[in-house]
Structures are given as structure tokens and as C-alpha cells.
C-alpha positions in Angstrom: 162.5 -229.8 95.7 163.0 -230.9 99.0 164.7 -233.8 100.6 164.1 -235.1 104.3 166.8 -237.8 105.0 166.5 -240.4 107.4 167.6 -240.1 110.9 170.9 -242.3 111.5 172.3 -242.6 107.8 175.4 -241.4 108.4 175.4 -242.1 111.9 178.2 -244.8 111.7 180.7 -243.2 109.6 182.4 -242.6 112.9 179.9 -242.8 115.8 179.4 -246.4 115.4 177.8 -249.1 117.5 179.6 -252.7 117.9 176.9 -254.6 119.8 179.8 -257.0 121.1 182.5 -254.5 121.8 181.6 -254.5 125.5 181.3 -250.7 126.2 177.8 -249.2 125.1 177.1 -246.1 122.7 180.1 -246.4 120.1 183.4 -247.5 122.4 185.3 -250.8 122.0 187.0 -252.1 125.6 189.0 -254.3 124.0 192.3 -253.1 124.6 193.2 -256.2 127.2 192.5 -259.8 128.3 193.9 -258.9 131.7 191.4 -256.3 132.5 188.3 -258.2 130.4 188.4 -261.0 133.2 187.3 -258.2 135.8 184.6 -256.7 133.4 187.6 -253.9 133.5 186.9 -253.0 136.9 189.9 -251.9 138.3 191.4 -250.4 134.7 192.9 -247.2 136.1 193.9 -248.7 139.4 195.7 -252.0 138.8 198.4 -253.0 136.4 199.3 -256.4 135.0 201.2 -256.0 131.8 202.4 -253.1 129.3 198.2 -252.5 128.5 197.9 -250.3 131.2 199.0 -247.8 128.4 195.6 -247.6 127.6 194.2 -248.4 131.0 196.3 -245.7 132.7 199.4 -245.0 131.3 201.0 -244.2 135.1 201.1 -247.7 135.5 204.1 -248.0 133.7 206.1 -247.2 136.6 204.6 -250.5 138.1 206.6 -252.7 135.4 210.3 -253.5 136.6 211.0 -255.4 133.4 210.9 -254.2 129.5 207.6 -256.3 128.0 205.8 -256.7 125.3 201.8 -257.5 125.0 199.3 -258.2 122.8 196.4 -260.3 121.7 193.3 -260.3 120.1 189.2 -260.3 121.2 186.8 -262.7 119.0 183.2 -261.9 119.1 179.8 -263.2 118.4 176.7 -260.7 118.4 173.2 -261.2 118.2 170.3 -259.2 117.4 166.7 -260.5 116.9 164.0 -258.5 115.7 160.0 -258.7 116.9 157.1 -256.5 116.5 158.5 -255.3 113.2 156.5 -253.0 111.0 156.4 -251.1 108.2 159.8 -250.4 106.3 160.2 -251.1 102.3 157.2 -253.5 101.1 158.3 -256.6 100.9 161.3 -256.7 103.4 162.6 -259.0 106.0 163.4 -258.9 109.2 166.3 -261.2 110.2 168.7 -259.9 112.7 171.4 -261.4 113.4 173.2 -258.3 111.4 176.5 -258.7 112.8 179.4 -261.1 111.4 181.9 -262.7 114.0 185.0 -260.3 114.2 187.7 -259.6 115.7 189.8 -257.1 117.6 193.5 -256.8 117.8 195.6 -254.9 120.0 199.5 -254.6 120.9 201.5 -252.9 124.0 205.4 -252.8 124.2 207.0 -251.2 127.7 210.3 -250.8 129.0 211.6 -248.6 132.6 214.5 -246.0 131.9 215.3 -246.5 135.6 213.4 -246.1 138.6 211.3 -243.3 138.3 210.8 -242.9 134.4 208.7 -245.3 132.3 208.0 -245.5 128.6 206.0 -247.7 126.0 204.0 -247.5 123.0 200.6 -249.2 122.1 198.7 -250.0 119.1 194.7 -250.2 119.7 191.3 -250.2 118.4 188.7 -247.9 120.4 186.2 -247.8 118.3 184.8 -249.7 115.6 181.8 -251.6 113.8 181.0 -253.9 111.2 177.0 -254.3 110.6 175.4 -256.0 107.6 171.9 -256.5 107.4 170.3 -258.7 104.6 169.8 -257.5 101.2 165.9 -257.7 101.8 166.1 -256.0 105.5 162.8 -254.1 105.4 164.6 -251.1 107.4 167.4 -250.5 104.4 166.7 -247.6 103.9 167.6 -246.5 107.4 170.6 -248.3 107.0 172.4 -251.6 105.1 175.7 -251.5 105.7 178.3 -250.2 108.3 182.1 -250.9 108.4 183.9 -248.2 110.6 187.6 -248.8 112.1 189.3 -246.4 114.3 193.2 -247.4 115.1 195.4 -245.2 117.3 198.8 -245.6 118.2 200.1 -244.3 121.2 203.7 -243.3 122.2 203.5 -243.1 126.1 205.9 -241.7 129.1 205.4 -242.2 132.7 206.9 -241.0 135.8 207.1 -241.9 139.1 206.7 -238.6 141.2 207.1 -240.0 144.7 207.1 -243.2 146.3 203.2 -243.6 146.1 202.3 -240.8 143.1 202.8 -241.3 138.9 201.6 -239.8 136.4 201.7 -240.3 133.0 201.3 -239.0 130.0 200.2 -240.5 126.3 199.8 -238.5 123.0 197.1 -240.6 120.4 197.5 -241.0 117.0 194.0 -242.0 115.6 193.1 -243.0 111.9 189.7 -243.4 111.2 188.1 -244.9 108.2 184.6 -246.1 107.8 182.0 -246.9 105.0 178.2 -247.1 104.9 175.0 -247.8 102.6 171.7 -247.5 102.6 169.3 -248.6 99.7 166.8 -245.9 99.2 162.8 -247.5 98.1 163.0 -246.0 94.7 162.4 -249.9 93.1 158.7 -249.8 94.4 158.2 -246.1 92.3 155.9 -247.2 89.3 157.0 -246.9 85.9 155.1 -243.9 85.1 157.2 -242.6 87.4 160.9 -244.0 86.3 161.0 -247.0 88.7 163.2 -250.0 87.4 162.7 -252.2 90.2 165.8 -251.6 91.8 166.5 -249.6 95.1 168.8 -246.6 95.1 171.8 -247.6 96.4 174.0 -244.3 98.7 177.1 -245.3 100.0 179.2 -243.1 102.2 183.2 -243.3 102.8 185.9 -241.0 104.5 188.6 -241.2 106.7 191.0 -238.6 108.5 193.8 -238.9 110.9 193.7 -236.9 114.1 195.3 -236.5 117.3 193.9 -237.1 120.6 195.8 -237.8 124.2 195.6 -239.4 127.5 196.4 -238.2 130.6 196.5 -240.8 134.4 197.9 -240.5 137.8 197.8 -243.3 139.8 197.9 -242.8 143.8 199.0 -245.9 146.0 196.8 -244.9 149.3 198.7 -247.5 151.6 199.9 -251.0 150.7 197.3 -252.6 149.7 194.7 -250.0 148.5 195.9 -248.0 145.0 193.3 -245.1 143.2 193.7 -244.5 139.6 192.5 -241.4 137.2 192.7 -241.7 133.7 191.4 -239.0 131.1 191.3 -240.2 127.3 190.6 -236.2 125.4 188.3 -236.1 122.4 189.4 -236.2 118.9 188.3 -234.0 116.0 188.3 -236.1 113.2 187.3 -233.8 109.9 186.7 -236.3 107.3 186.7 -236.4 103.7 185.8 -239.1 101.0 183.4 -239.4 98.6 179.7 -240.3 98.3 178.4 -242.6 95.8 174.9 -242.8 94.4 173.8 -246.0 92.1 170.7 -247.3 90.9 168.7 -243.7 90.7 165.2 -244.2 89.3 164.4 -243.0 85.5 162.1 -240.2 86.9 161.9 -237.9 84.2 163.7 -234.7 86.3 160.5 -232.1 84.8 158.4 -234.2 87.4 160.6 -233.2 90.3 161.5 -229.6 89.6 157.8 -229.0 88.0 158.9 -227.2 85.4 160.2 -228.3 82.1 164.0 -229.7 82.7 165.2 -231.9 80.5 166.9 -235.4 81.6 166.0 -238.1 84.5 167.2 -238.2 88.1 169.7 -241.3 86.8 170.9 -238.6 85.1 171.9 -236.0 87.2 172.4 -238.4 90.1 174.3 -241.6 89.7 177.6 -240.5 90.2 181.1 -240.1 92.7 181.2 -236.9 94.7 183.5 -235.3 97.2 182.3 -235.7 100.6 183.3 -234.1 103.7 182.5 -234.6 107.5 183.8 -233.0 111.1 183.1 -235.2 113.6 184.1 -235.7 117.4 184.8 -238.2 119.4 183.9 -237.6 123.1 186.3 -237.6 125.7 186.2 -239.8 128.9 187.1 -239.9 132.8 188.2 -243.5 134.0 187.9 -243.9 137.7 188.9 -247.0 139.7 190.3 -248.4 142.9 192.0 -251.5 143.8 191.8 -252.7 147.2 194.1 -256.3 148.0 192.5 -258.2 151.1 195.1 -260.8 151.2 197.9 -262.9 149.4 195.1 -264.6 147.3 191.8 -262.1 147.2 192.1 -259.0 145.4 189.2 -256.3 144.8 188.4 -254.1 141.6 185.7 -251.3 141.5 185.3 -248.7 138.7 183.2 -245.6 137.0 183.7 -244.4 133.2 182.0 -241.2 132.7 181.7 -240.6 128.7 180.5 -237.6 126.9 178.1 -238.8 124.2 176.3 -235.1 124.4 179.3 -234.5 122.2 177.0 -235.9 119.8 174.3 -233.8 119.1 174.2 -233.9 115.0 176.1 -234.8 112.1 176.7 -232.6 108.6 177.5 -234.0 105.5 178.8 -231.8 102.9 178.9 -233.3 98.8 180.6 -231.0 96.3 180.4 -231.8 92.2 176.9 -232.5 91.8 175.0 -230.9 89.4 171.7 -228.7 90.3 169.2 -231.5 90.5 171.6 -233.3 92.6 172.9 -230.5 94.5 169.3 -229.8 96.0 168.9 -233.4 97.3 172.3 -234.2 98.2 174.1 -231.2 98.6 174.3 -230.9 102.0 173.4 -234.6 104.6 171.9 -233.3 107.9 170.4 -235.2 111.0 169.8 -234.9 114.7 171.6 -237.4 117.4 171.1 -235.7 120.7 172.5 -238.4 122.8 172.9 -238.0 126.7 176.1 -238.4 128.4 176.7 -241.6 130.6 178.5 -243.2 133.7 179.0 -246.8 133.3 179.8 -249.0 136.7 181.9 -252.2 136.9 183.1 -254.4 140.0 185.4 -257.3 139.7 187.6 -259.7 141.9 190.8 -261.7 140.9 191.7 -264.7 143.1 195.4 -266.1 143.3 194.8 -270.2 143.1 198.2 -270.9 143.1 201.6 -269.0 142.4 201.6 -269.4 138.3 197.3 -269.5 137.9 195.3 -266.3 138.6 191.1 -266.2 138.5 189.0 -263.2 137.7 185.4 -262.3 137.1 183.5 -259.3 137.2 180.0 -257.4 136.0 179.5 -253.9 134.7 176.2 -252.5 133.9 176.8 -249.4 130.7 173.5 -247.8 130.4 172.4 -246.6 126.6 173.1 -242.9 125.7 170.5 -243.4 122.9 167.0 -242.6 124.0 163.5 -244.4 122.3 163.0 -240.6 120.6 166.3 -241.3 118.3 167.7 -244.9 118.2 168.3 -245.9 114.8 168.4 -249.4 112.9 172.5 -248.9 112.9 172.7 -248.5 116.7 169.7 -250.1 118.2 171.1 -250.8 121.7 169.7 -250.8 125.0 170.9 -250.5 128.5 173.6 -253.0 128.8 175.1 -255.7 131.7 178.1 -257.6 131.1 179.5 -260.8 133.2 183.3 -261.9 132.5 185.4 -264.8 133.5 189.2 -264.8 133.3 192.2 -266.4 134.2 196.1 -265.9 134.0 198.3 -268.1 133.4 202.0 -268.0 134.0 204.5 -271.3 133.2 207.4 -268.8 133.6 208.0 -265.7 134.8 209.1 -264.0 131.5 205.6 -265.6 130.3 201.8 -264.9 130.8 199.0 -265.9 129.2 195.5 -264.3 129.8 192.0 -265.4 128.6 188.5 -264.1 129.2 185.0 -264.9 128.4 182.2 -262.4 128.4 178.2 -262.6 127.7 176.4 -259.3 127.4 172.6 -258.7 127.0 170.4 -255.4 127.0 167.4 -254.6 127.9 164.6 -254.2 125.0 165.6 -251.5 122.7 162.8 -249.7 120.6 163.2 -248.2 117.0 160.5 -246.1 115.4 162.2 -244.2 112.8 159.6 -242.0 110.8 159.5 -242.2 106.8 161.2 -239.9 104.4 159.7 -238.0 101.5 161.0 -236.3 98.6 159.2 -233.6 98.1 159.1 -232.4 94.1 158.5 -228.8 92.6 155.0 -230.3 91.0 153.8 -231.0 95.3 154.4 -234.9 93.9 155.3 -237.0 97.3 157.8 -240.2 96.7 158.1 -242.5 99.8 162.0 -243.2 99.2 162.3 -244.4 103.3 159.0 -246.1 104.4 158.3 -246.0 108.2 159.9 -248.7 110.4 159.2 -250.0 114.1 161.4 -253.1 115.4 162.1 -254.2 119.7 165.7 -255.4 119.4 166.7 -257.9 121.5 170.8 -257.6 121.9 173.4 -260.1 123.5 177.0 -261.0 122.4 179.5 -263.6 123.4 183.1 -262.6 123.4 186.8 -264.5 124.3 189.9 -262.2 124.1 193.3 -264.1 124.4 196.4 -262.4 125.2 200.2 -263.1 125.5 203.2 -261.2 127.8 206.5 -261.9 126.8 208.8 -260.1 129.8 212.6 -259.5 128.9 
């Protein structure tokens, strides 16, 4: 017997898609409200507070004062469904699959003396929580999703020369994630050992790995500074269990085609080890910084990231028993996403001496072609517009808040269905066929406090 699995079920157990985490494919941007205002044009080049860990961690040589930094990013995402078809009979299309959440994130700097810099932050890059309803006609492509990535990062940064620092960052990074997808086994007939209920196959891991990132930032006269900042990938090799519920009573005779005694509840529903290597591609951050004046200030920016990292995903289950093993030994599927280069521009605009203005607008283009995007990352190409402001009563004190609304263009799914195949040339439709046009936007307001010592 032979089973062909759906394309994207294990997809977010670590390459996930947060449709408001405003970078495309699977990363999450919110490391900073200061940088958010500018649609993070400028990240590599500019420096306002102990975040520029992430942003470039040569910055640090830009902070005269020990700091600390942190805040959080709230978002609301949206995703309606039209021109739906096929999927489990029955099923619903609702949208709208993505709870409000939020994002934290933490920075702490402090200068040895002149030259020498160091400072530690705590971040999320990548993450996703997606929960369609029990009914979703496409569950079997995919139900649930909760993935989480935290690193910490320990950071040092020197100042080579009066214009040139560099600095350095290793990443600690602990991922965990979980997913489901509820198989069409309830619409098997009772001849065949349906009950009515869908098979329910949950996925979990998690791994810690290390990872690091490398910037120099290059002040080209007074008012014009270039930044460079390389975040490495991360192999993550993930182990965890998968757990199968709710298997149908199909006598197991009717899937080998030969006389075997028991049902597939039998010698499916179960725990069993899992494991996973994954990576996590690795990204160039480009920007420059150009002032025009006391009160105009200028941000421009690429981020090249390599999503061909991402070709296909293996999932290896140990501890089954022979039925099992031949259906669920070994979870394979094809990604083949492309590699992207995401563009942002921004300005900041000094009001008055304590209040600071920002907007910007990136444009992050999908690495997910129509030939393989999935129910769990349906995402198109995507623009962003952001509005910020800084704040300073004091100044020991700055507060930083930014809005952002992102939209996409039309993103098509048309998964194919998935068959089991049985010994006896017996066909079961466990994953029906489903076509959907998504229709993504998000709203998003991070907040963020510096506390200078």
C-alpha cells in the first residue's frame, strides 16, 4: 500500500507563514518599533536604541550610554477566501484563520569605552499561529499551525576606525512548533470502517540550534552611513512525536489485499517518535542612511533571503507497526521555493527636539509560486505602508510606536487530492482536491520603550 501525502502538511513545523509578521515567505520583522515606523528601511544603516542588535549589531558603537529596550508588536490578519472548490464534502470556507497575537522582543547595551561595544537581545524571527475552522473544507491540507522560533543573542561590537565597525553576534535559536491536519476518512462508508469522524495527524518537534550574525557599518561622510548585515542559516534537526487519532475501522485485509487480521484504528492510532532537519535560510541586509538636514532624514534598503534553501521537507516516524510503517513511515513533500530581494524606503522627520516622525513602504515579493502554495502559506506578493513616531520626555527616556497595513496581491491555491492506494487496487480519497484566491491584508502597532542609564 501506498500513501501520497498532501503537499504543505508539514510545511509549518518550522517554515511557517505569519500573514501579519511584515516580511514575506516565513520571517517575522518585528524585532523594533524604531525601525517599523520606516517600513525598516534604513535597518543596517541607522541606529536608534540597543535593537540595532538585530538590525546590525555594529551599531553598538553608535550608543554612548548603557540601555535597555524592548516592546512588543500586536497584530490583526485577514484572509478571505473566493472561488473555493472542492476540498472535504461538506466544508467551509471562512478565512479569517489567523487570531490576533503578539510579538515580543528585548535589547540590553552597554560601551566598554570608546571603541568596544556589547549587548545581548532576546527576539522572535520567525513564527505563526494559523487556525482554520473545524469545518474548513481544505483540512486536510492543513488545520492547525503554531510554530515559535526564539533566539537570544549575546553581541560584541567594535569600532575599527573613526568611520568603520564591525560587529559580531552568535544566535541561540529554540524552535518549537505544532501542526494538524484532519484526514477525510469520516466520509469513508461503513462497509468500508468509516465512523464519521476525520483522521486527525498532529505533528510536534523542537530543537535548539545555533546560528550568527555578522554587520559592518561604514560612515561615508557626515551625514551619509552604509550598513551590511548577514544573519547565517540555522540547522535546526528536530525531534517530537507524531500523533494519529480518529483512524477509520477499515478492516486492514482490505488495504494490504491479503488476509491481515485487525483494522487501521488498530495499527494506527497511536504516539510515535518523529524526527525532522530543517534549515533556515540565511539573509544579506543592505541599507543606507542619507541625513538632508537637522530635521529630514532618508532611509533606503534591500534584504536578499534564501528561501531556495527550501526545496523539501522529510519526516521520519519510528515505532509504528507494519501497516502503519508503510503509510507513515517516512512524511515526504516538495517546496521548491525561489529566493527573493525585498525593497523598502522610508523618511524620519524631526518636529521638534523630544518628537520624531517616520513613515515608509516596502514591497516583499512571494517566494511561493501558483505551482506550490499551500492552504498554510497562501501568500502573495506583498506592500507594506508604516507610520511612526518617537517620543522622548527625557533624555534617559524614549518611547516608539508604529502602525503598519499590509495587503498582497491575489494568491492562488490548487492543491491536488491524495489517495491511499490499497494492496486490493481499492482507492480512498483521504485529501479531496481544493482551489481558493486568497485575499491577504494585516494591521499591525508595535510599541516600544528605551530606558538609557
Amino acid at each position: 500500500m501506498k500513501i501520497h501525502w498532501p503537499k504543505s502538511l508539514l510545511t509549518i513545523a518550522i517554515y511557517s507563514n505569519c500573514l501579519a509578521a511584515f516580511a514575506n515567505g516565513l520571517a517575522i520583522n518585528e524585532q523594533s518599533s524604531s525601525s517599523a515606523g520606516t517600513a525598516y528601511a534604513g535597518r543596517s544603516s541607522s541606529v536608534n536604541d540597543a535593537s540595532t542588535i538585530y538590525g546590525n549589531p555594529a551599531g553598538l558603537t553608535k550608543l554612548k550610554r548603557a540601555e535597555i529596550s524592548g516592546g512588543v508588536a500586536v497584530f490583526s490578519a485577514k484572509d478571505d477566501l473566493s472561488k473555493t472548490s472542492g476540498g472535504s464534502p461538506g466544508g467551509t470556507n471562512k478565512g479569517d484563520s489567523i487570531p490576533i497575537g503578539a510579538i515580543p522582543f528585548g535589547f540590553l547595551s552597554t560601551p566598554i569605552n570608546d571603541r568596544l561595544s556589547t549587548g545581548i537581545g532576546v527576539y522572535v524571527p520567525f513564527g505563526l499561529i494559523n487556525d482554520y475552522e473545524g469545518s474548513f473544507a481544505g483540512r486536510g491540507l492543513g488545520s492547525y499551525s503554531n510554530v515559535q522560533v526564539v533566539t537570544v543573542q549575546p553581541t560584541i561590537a567594535y569600532r575599527i576606525s573613526d568611520n568603520v565597525s564591525v560587529g559580531f553576534g552568535p544566535t541561540i535559536n529554540h524552535g518549537k512548533g505544532k501542526l494538524e491536519n484532519d484526514l477525510n476518512t469520516g466520509g469513508l462508508p461503513p462497509v468500508l470502517g468509516g465512523t464519521g469522524r476525520d483522521t486527525r495527524v498532529s505533528i510536534k518537534g523542537d530543537d535548539t540550534a545555533l546560528g550568527y550574525n555578522l554587520g559592518v557599518m561604514i560612515d561615508i561622510d557626515k551625514d551619509t552611513t552604509w550598513g551590511l548585515t548577514y544573519h547565517s542559516k540555522v540547522d535546526l534537526h528536530m525531534e517530537g512525536n507524531t500523533s494519529i487519532s480518529n483512524a477509520p475501522n477499515t478492516p486492514l485485509s482490505i488495504i494490504t489485499g491479503t488476509p491481515t487480521p485487525g483494522t487501521l484504528a488498530q495499527a494506527l492510532n497511536g504516539e510515535y517518535s518523529a524526527k525532522l532537519d530543517v534549515t533556515l535560510p540565511e539573509s544579506i541586509d543592505t541599507s543606507i542612511t542619507h541625513k538632508f538636514d537637522d530635521q529630514w532624514t532618508m532611509y533606503a534598503g534591500l534584504l536578499w533571503t534564501r528561501w531556495s534553501r527550501i526545496k523539501s521537507l522529510n519526516v521520519k516516524n519510528s515505532g509504528l507497526s507494519a501497516p502503519a510503517e508503510a503509510m507513515f513511515g517516512e512524511i515526504s513533500e516538495t517546496m521548491d521555493w525561489k529566493d527573493t530581494v525585498a525593497a523598502s524606503i522610508g523618511a524620519a522627520y524631526k518636529l521638534t527636539d523630544s518628537l520624531v516622525l517616520r513613515s515608509g513602504f516596502a514591497y516583499d515579493p512571494s517566494p511561493a509560486g501558483n505551482d506550490n502554495r499551500s492552504v498554510r502559506a497562501p501568500v502573495g506578493n506583498r506592500k507594506t505602508i508604516t507610520f511612526g513616531a518617537g517620543y522622548s520626555p527625557t533624555p534617559d527616556m524614549t518611547f516608539d510606536v508604529a502602525y503598519a497595513y499590509l495587503w498582497e496581491s491575489t494568491a492562488s491555491v490548487n492543491q491536488s487530492g491524495r489517495n491511499i492506494t490499497t494492496g486490493s487496487g481499492l482507492s480512498l480519497p483521504i485529501v479531496p482536491a481544493y482551489k481558493a484566491k486568497y485575499d491577504n491584508s494585516a494591521h499591525g502597532l508595535t510599541a516600544q520603550l528605551t530606558y538609557r542609564f
